[in-house]
C-alpha positions as CSV (number, residue, x, y, z in Angstrom):
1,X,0.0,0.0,0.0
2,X,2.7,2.5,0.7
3,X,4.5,1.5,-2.6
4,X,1.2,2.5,-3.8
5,X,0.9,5.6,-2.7
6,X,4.9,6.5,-3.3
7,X,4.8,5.4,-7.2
8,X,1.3,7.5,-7.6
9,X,3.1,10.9,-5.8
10,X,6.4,10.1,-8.0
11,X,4.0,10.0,-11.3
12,X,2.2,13.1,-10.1
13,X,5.7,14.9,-9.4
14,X,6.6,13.8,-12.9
15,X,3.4,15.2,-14.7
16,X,4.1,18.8,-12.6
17,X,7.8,19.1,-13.6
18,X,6.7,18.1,-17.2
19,X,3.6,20.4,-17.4
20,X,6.1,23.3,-15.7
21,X,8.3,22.8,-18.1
22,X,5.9,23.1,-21.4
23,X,7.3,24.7,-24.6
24,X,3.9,26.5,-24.6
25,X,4.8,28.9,-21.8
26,X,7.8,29.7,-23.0
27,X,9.9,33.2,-24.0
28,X,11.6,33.5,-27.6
29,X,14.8,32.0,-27.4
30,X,14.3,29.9,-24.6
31,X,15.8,26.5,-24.9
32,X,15.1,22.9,-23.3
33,X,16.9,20.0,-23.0
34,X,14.5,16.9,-23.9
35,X,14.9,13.1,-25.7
36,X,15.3,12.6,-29.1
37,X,12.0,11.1,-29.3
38,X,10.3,13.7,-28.3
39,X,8.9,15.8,-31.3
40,X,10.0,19.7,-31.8
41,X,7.3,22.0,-31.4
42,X,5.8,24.1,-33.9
43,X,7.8,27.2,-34.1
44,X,10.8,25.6,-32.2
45,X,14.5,24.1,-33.6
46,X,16.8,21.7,-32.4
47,X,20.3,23.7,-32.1
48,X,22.4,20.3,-30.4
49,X,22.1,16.9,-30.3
50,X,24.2,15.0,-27.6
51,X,23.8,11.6,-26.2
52,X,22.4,11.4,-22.5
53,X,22.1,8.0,-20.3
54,X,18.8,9.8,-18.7
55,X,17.0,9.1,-22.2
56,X,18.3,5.4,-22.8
57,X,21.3,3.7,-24.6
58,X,22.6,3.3,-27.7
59,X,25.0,5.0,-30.5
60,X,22.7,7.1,-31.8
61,X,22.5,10.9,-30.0
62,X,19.3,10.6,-28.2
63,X,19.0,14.1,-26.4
64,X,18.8,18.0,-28.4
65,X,18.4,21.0,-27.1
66,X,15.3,23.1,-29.0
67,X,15.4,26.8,-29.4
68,X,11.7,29.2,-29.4
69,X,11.9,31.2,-32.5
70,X,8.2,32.7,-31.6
71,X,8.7,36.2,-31.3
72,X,12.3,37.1,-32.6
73,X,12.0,40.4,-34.9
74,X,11.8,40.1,-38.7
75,X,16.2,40.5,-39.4
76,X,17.2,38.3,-37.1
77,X,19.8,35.2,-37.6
78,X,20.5,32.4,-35.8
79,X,22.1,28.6,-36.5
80,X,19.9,25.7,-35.9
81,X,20.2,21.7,-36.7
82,X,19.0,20.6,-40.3
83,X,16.9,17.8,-38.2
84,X,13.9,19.7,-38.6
85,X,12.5,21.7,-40.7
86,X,12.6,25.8,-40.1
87,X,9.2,27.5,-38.9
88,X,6.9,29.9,-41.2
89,X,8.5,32.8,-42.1
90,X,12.3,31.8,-41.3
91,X,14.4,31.3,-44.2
92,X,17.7,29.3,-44.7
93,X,20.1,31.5,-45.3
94,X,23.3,28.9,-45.6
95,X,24.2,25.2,-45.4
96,X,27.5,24.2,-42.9
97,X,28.2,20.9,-41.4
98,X,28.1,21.5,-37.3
99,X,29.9,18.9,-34.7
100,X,27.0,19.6,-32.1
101,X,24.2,18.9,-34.8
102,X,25.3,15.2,-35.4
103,X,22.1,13.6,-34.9
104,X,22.7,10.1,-36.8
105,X,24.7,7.1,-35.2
106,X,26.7,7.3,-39.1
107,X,29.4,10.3,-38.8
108,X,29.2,12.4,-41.7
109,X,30.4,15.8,-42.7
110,X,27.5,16.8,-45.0
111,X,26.0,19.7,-43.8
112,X,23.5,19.2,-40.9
113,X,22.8,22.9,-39.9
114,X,21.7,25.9,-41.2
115,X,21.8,30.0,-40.6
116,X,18.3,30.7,-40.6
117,X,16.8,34.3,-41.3
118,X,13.5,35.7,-40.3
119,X,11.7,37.2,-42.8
120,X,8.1,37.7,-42.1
């Protein structure tokens, strides 16, 4: 019974630091740290990929960063991981191969990232 009771507060102190941490409430460029498997918000980039033990095991990087790119001002530039794709009215400005944005198991030095600009 008290194993119960411990696992349920444990999942409910889970949900709360999850729901605290939503990409909904957050500023433009803001960043979070979350598993690979977890998709990138609308209007959000992944800017590094890295591997963590906290999100399982394997070659393959399995943690990223994302970036907020709600709100910047129409000029602005920033990098950001080819992994997704960039949000309405961003542009890719130019292709580069990054170190940090290696997010396949197979090593490559095609480019991976891009400098993206907003333009709308």
């Amino acid at each position: 019974m008290i194993r119960t009771r411990v696992a349920a507060l444990a999942t409910i102190a889970v949900t709360a630091l999850a729901i605290g941490t939503s990409p909904a409430s957050a500023a433009p460029g803001d960043t979070l740290n979350v598993c690979s498997s977890t998709l990138t918000p609308t209007g959000w980039v992944d800017v590094q990929w890295w591997n963590s033990a906290g999100c399982g095991s394997g070659f393959t990087p399995n943690s990223k960063q994302i970036k907020d790119l709600n709100g910047y001002p129409v000029g602005t530039q920033l990098n950001a991981c080819a992994s997704t794709w960039p949000p309405a009215g961003w542009t890719i400005v130019s292709t580069y191969y990054s170190s940090s944005c290696r997010y396949s198991a197979v090593p490559s030095l095609n480019p991976n990232s891009w400098t993206l600009k907003r333009t709308s």
